[in-house]
KOLDOFI-30479 format. One line per 8 residues: for each residue x, y, z of N, C-alpha, C. Coordinates in steps of 0.001 Angstrom, whole numbers, plus 524288, in hexadecimal, padded with zeros to 5 digits. Example, Ala and Ser with C-alpha at 12.3 -4.5 7.8 and 13.67 -1.06 7.14 Angstrom:
<recs>
83386,7E9C6,81E78,8300C,7EE6C,81E78,83390,7F31C,81E78 ~ 83232,7F736,81BA8,83566,7FBDC,81BE4,83264,8001E,81EBE .
</recs>
This chain:
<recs>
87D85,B9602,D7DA0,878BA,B9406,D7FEC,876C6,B8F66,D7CB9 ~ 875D0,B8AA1,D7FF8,87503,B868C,D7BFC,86FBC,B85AB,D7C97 ~ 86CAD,B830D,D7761,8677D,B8381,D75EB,86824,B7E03,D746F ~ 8606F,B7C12,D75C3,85F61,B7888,D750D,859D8,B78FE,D71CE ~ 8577D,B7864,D6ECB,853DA,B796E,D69BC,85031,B747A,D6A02 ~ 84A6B,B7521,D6A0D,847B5,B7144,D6A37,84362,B73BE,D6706 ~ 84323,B7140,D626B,8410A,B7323,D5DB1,83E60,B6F07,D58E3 ~ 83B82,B6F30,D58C9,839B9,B6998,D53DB,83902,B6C26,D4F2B .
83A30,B704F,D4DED,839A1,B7261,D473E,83DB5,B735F,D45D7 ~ 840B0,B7050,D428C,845F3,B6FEF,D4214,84740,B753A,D402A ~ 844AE,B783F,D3B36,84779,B7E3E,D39D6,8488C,B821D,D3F7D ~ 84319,B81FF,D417A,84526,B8402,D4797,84589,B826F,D4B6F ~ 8487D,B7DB5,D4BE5,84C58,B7BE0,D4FB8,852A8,B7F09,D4D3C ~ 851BB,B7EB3,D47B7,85913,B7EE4,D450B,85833,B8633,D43E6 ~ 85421,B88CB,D43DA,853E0,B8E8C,D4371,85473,B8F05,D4ABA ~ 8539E,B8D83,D4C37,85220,B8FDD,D5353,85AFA,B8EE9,D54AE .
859FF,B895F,D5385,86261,B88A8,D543F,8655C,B8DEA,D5177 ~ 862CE,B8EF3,D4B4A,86640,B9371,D49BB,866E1,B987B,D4D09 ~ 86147,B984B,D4F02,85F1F,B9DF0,D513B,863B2,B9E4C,D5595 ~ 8621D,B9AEA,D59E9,866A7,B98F3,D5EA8,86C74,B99D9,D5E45 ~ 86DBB,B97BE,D5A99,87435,B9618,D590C,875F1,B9B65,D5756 ~ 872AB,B9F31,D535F,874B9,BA362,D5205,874F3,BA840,D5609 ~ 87020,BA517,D59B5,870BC,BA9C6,D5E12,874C0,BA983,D64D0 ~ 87885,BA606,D62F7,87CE1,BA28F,D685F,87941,B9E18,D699E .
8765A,B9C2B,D69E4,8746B,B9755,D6D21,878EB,B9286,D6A06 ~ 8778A,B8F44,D6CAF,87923,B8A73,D6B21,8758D,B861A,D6B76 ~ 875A0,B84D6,D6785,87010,B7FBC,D6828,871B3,B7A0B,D6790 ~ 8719F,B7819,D6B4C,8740F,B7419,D6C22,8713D,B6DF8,D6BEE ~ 86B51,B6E1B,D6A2B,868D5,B6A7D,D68BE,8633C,B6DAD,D66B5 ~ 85FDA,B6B3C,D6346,85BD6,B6BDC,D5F43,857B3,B6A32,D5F3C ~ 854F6,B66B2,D6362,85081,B6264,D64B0,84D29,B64DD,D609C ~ 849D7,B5E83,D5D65,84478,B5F53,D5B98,83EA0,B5F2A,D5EA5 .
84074,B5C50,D63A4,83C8E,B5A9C,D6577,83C89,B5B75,D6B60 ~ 83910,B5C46,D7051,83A8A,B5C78,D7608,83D41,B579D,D773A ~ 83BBB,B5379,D75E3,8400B,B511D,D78DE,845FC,B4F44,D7820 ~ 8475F,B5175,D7315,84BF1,B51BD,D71B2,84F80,B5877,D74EA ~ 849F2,B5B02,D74A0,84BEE,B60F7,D76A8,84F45,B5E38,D7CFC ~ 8498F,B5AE8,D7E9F,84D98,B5B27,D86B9,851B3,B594D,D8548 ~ 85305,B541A,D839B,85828,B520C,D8295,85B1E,B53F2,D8105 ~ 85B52,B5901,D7CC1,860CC,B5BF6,D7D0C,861C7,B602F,D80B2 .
85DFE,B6191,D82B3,85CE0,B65F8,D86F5,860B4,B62E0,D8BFD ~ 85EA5,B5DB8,D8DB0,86007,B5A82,D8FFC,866E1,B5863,D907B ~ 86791,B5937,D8B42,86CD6,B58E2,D8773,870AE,B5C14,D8843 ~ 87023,B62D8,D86F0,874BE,B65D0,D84D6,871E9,B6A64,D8A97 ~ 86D6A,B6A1E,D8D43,86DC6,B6D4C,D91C3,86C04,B72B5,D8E9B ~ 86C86,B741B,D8D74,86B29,B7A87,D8977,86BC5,B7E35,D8BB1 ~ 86C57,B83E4,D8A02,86AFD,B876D,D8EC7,86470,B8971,D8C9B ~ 86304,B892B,D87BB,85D03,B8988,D869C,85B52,B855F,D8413 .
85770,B8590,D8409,8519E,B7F52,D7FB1,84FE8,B84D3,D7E8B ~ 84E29,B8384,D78FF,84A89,B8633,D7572,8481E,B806C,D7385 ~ 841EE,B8191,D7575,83DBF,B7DD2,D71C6,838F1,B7FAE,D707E ~ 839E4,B7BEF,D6E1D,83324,B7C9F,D6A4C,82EBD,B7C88,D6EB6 ~ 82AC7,B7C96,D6FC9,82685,B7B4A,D748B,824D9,B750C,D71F4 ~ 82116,B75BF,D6A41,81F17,B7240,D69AB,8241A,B7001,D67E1 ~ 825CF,B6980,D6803,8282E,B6720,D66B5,82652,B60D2,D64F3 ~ 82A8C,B5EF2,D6262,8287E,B57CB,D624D,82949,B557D,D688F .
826CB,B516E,D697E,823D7,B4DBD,D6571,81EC3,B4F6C,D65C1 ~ 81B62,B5417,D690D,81810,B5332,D681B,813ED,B5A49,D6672 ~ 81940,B5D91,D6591,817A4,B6154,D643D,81355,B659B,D66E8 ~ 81490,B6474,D6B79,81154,B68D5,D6FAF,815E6,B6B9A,D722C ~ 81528,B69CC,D7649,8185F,B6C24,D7AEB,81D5A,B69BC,D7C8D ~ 81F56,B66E4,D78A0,8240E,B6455,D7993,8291C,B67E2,D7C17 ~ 82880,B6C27,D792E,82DEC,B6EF5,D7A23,82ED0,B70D5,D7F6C ~ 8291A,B73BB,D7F6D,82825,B75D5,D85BA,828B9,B72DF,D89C2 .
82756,B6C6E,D8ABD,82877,B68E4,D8DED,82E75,B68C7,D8ED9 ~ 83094,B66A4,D8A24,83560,B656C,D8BC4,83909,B6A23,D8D73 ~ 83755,B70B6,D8B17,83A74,B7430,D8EC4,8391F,B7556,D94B3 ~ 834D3,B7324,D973A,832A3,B72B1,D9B73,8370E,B6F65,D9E66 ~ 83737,B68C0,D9C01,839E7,B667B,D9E1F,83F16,B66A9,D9EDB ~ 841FF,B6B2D,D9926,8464D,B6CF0,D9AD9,8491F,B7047,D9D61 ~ 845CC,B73A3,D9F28,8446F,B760B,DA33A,84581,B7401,DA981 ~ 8435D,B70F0,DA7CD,84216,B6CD3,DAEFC,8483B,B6BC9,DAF39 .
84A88,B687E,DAAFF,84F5D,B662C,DAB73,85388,B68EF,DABE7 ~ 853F8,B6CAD,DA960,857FF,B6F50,DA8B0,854B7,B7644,DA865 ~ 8545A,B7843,DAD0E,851B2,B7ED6,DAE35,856D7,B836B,DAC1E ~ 85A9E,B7FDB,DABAC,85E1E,B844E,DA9B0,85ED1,B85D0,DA41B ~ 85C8D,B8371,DA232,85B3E,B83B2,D9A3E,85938,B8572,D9959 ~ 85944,B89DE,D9721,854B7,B8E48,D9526,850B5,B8B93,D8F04 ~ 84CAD,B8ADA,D90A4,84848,B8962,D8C55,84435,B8E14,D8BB9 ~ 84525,B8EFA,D8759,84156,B90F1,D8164,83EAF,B8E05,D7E51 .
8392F,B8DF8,D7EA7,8370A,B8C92,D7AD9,83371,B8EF0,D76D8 ~ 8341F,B8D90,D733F,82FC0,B8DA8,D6E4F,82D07,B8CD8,D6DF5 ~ 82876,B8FB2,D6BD0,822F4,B8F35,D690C,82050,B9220,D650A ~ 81DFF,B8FDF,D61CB,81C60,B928A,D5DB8,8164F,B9588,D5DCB ~ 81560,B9378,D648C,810A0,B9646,D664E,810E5,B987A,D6B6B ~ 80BFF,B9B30,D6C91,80CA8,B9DFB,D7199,808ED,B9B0A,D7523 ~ 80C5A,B985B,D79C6,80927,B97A8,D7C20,80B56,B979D,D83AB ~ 80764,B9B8B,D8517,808A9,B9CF8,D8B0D,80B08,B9697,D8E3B .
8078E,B93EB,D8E15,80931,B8EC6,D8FA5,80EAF,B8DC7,D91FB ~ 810D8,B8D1E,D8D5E,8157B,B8D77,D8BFA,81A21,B8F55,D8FE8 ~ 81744,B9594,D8F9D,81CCC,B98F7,D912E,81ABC,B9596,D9822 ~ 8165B,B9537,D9AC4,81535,B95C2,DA030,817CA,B9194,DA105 ~ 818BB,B8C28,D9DC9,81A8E,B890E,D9F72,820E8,B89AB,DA04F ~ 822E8,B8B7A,D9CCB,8286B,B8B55,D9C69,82A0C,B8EEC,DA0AC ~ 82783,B93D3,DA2B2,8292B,B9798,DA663,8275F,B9514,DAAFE ~ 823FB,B9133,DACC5,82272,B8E47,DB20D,8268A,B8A86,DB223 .
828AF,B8A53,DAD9F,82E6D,B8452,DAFE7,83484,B87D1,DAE92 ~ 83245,B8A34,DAF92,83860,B8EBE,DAF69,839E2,B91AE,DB3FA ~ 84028,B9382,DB467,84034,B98AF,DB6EB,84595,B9A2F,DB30E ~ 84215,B9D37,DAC05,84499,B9F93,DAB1B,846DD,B9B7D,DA6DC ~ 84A0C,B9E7C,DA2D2,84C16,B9A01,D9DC3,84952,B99F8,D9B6B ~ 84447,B9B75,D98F9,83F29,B986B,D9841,83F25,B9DC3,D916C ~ 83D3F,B9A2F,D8E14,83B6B,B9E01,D8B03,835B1,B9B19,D874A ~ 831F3,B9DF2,D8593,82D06,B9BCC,D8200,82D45,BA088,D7C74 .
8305B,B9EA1,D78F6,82E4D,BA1F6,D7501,82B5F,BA0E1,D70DA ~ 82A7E,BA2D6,D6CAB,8271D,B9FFA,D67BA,82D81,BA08F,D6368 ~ 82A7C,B9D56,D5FC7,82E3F,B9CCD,D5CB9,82FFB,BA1DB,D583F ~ 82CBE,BA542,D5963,82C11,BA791,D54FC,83095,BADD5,D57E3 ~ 83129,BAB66,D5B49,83646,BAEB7,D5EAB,83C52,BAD70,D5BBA ~ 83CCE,BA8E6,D5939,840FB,BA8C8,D5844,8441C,BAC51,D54D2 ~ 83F26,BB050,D51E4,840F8,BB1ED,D4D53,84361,BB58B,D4E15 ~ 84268,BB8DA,D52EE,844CC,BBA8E,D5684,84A1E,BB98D,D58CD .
84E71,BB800,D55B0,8529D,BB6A4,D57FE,85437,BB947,D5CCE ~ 854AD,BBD65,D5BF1,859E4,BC114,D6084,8566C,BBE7D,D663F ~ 84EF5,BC020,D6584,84DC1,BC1DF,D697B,84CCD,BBAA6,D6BB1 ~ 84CAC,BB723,D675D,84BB7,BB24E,D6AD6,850D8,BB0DD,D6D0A ~ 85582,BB21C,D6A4F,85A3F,BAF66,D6C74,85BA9,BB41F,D7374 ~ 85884,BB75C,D71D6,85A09,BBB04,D76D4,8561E,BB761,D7C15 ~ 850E9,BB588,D7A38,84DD8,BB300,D7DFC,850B4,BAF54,D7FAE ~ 85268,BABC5,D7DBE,854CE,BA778,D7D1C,85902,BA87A,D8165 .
85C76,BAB72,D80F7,86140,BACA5,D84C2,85DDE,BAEA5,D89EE ~ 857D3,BAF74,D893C,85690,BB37A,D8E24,856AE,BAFB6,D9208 ~ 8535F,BAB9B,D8EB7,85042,BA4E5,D91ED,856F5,BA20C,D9596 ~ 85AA7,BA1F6,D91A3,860A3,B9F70,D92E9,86142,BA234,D9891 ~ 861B6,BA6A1,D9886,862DF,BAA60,D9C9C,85FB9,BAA95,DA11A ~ 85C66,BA6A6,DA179,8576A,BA73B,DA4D5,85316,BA8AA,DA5D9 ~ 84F84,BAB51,DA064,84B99,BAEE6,D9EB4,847E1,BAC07,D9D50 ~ 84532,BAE95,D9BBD,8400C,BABD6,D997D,83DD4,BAFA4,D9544 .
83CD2,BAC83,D8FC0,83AB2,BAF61,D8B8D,834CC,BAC1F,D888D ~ 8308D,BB115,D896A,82C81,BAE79,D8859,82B43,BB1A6,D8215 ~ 826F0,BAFBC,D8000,827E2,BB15D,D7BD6,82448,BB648,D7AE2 ~ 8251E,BBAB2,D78D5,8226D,BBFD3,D797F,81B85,BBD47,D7699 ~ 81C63,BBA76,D746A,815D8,BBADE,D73C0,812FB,BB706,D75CF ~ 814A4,BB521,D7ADA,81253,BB216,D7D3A,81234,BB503,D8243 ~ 81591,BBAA3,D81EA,814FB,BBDAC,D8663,8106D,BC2B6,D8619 ~ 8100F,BC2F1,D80FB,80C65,BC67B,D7EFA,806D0,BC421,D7EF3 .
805A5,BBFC4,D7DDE,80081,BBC89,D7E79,7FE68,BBBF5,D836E ~ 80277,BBB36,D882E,8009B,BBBEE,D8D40,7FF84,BC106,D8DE9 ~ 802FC,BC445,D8C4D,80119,BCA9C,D8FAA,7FE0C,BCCF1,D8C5D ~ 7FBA0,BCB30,D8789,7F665,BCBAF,D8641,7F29C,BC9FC,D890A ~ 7F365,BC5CA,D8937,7EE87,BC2E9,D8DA0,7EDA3,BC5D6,D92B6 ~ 7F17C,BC680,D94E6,7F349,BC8E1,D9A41,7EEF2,BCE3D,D9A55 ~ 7EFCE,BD092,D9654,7EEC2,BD66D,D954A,7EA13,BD57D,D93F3 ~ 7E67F,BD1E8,D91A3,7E193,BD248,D9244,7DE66,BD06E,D97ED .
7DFE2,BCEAE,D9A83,7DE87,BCC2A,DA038,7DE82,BD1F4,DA282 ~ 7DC6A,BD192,DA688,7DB8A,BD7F3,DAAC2,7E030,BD689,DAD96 ~ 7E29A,BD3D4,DAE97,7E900,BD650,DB0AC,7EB17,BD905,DAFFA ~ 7EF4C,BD92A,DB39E,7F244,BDE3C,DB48A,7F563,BDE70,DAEE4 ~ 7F5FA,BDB75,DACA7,7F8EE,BDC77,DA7E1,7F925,BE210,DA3F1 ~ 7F2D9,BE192,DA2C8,7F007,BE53A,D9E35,7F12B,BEA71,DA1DF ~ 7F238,BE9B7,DA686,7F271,BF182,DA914,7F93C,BF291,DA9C5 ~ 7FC3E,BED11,DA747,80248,BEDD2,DA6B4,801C8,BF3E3,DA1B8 .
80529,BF600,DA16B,8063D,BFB74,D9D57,807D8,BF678,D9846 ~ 806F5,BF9FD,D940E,809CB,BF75C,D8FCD,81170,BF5FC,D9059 ~ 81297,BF8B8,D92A3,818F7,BF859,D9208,8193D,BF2F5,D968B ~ 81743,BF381,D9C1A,815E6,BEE4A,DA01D,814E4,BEA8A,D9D0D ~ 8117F,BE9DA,D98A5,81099,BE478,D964A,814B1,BE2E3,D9249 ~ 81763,BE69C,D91A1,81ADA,BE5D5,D8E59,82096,BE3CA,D8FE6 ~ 820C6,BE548,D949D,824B5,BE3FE,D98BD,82218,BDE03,D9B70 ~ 81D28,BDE65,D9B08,81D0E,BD8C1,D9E7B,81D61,BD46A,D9AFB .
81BA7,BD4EB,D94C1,81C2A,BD202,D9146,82051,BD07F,D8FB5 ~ 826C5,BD4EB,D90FF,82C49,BD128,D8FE9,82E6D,BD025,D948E ~ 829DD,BD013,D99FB,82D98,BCE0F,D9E7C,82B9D,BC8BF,D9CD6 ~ 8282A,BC674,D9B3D,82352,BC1B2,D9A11,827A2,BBF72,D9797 ~ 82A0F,BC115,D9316,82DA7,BBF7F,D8F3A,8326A,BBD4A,D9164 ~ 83304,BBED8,D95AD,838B9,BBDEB,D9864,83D41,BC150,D9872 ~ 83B27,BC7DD,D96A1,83E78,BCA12,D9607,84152,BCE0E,D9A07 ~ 846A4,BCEE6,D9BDC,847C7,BD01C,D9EEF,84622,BD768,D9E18 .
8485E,BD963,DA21C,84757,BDEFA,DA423,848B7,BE2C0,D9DC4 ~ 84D6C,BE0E5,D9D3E,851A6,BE141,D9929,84EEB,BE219,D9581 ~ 84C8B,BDDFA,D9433,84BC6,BDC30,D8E92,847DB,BDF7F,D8D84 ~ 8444A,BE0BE,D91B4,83EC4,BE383,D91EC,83F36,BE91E,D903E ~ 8423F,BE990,D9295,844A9,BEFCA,D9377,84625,BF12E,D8C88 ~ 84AAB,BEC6A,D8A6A,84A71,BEECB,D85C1,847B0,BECB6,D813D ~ 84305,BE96E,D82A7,83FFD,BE979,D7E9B,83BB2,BEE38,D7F5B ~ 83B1F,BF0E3,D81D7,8373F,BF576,D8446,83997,BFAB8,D840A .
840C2,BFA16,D837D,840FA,BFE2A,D82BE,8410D,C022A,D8925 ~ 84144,BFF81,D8D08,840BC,C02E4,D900D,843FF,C014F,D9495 ~ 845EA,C031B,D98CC,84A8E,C0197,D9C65,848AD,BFEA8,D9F95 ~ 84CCC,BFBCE,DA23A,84B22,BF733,DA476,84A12,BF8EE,DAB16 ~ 849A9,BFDD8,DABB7,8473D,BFDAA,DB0A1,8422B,BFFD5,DAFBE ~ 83F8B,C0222,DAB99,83A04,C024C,DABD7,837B9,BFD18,DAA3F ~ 839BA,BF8DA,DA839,83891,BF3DE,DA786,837DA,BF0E7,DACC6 ~ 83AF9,BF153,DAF70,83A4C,BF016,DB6A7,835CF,BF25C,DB6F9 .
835D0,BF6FA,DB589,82FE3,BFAD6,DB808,82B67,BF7C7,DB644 ~ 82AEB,BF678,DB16A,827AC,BF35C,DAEC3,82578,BF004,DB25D ~ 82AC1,BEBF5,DB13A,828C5,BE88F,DB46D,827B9,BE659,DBA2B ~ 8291D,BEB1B,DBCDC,82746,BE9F1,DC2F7,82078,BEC87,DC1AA ~ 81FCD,BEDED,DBFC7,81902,BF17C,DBEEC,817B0,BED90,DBC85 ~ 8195B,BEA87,DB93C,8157D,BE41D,DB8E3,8154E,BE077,DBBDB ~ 819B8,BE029,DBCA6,818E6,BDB1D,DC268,81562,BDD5F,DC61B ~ 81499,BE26D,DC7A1,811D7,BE473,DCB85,80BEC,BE3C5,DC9B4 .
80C8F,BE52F,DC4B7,807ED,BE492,DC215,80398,BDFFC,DC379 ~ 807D2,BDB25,DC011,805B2,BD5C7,DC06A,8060D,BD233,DC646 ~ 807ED,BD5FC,DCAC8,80819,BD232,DCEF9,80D0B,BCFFA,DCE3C ~ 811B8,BD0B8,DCB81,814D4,BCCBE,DCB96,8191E,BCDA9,DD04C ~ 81CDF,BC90F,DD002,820AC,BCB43,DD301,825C5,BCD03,DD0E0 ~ 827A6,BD11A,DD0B9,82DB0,BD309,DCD64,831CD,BCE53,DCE28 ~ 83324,BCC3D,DC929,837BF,BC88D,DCA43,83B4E,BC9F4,DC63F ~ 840A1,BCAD4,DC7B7,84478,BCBF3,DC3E4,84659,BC6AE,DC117 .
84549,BC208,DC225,84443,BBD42,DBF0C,841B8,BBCCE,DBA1B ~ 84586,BBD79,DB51C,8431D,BBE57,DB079,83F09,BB9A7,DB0AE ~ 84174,BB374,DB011,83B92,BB1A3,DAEAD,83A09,BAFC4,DB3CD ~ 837E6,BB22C,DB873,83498,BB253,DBC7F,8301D,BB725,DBA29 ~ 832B1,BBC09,DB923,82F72,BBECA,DB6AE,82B16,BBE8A,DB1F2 ~ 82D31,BBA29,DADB7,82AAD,BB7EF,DA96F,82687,BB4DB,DAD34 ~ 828E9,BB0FB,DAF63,82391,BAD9F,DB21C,8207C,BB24C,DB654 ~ 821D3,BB536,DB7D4,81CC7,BB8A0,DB99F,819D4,BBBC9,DB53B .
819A6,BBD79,DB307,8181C,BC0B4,DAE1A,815C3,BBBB0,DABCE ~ 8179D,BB6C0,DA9CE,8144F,BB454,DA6BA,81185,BB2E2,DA959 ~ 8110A,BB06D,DADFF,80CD5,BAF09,DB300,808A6,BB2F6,DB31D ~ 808E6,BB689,DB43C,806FB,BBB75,DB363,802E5,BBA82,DAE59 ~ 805C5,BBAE2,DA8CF,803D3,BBB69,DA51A,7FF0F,BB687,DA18E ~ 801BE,BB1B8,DA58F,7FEA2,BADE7,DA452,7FA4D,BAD34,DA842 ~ 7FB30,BAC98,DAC68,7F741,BACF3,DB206,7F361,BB24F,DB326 ~ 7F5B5,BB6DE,DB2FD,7F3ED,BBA55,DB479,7F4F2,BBC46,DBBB6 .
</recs>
């Protein structure tokens, strides 16, 4: 799987390549800056972009633009990006110009090898990985509002918080510990819950749940 890295802090641009390389990727260009990122994106085709959000030249939202625009150009490249903060913004934008590929994590995920290089392959494969504490900040919020949320059971919020994440039936099942057809059960009693509509579309399901979680 070949990787394309858009990163302006050189230790972790050259720690993020080790991370990659030791885990099968192949990284096939290193950008400091967004507009060096499109041009190799543009270049070697990738099957993922990993970037920074803030980048040069002007240290806001550089990163996020240009995975927007790489996006537009090329929808078959799975983009991940970085941030060293949480911000909803963010994820709504990247999941409104998507169907799927899409990942928002913080940086502080990386340390996390197994489980970021596992996200990483989820996004390649067609998934979507958001970052658990930007999924937990909404369904806090959520849960103080009089919605239907706060009358979800504790195990329902717990299930709706790694469908939010992008996580499949699977994954749910064995981070919970529990089989994957009471996880179905789960989650048809939330969608019913929240009005939604059941879609076996992993990230169709993320954009209903976060719609949900951001809108109400």
């Amino acid at each position: 799987m070949r990787v394309v890295i858009g990163e302006d802090e050189s230790l972790l641009r050259r720690g993020l390549q080790l991370v990659l390389e030791d885990g099968g990727f192949e990284v096939v260009a290193a950008a400091q800056d967004a507009v060096e990122l499109e041009k190799d994106v543009d270049e070697h085709l990738p099957d993922l972009v990993i970037t920074d959000i803030r980048m040069p030249p002007g240290h806001s939202d550089e990163g996020l633009l240009a995975a927007l625009r790489i996006r537009a150009r090329h929808p078959h490249i799975a983009v991940v990006v970085l941030s060293q903060h949480m911000q909803r913004r963010y994820a709504d934008e990247l999941l409104a110009e998507s169907n799927g590929k899409v990942g928002y994590l913080l940086k502080q995920r990386i340390a996390d090898v197994d489980t970021f290089l596992a996200d990483l392959r989820e996004v390649i494969q067609g998934g979507t990985a958001l970052d658990p504490d930007i999924v937990a900040l909404m369904l806090a919020r959520a849960k103080l509002s009089d919605g239907p949320v706060r009358k979800l059971t504790p195990r329902q919020q717990e299930v709706l918080a790694l469908m939010a994440e992008g996580r499949s039936n699977a994954r749910i099942a064995a981070e919970l510990f529990l089989s994957e057809k009471a996880v179905v059960q789960h989650t048809s009693r939330i969608y019913d819950a929240l009005g939604l509509a059941l879609d076996g579309d992993s990230h169709r399901r993320v954009q209903a749940v976060m719609r949900y979680l951001t809108h109400g």
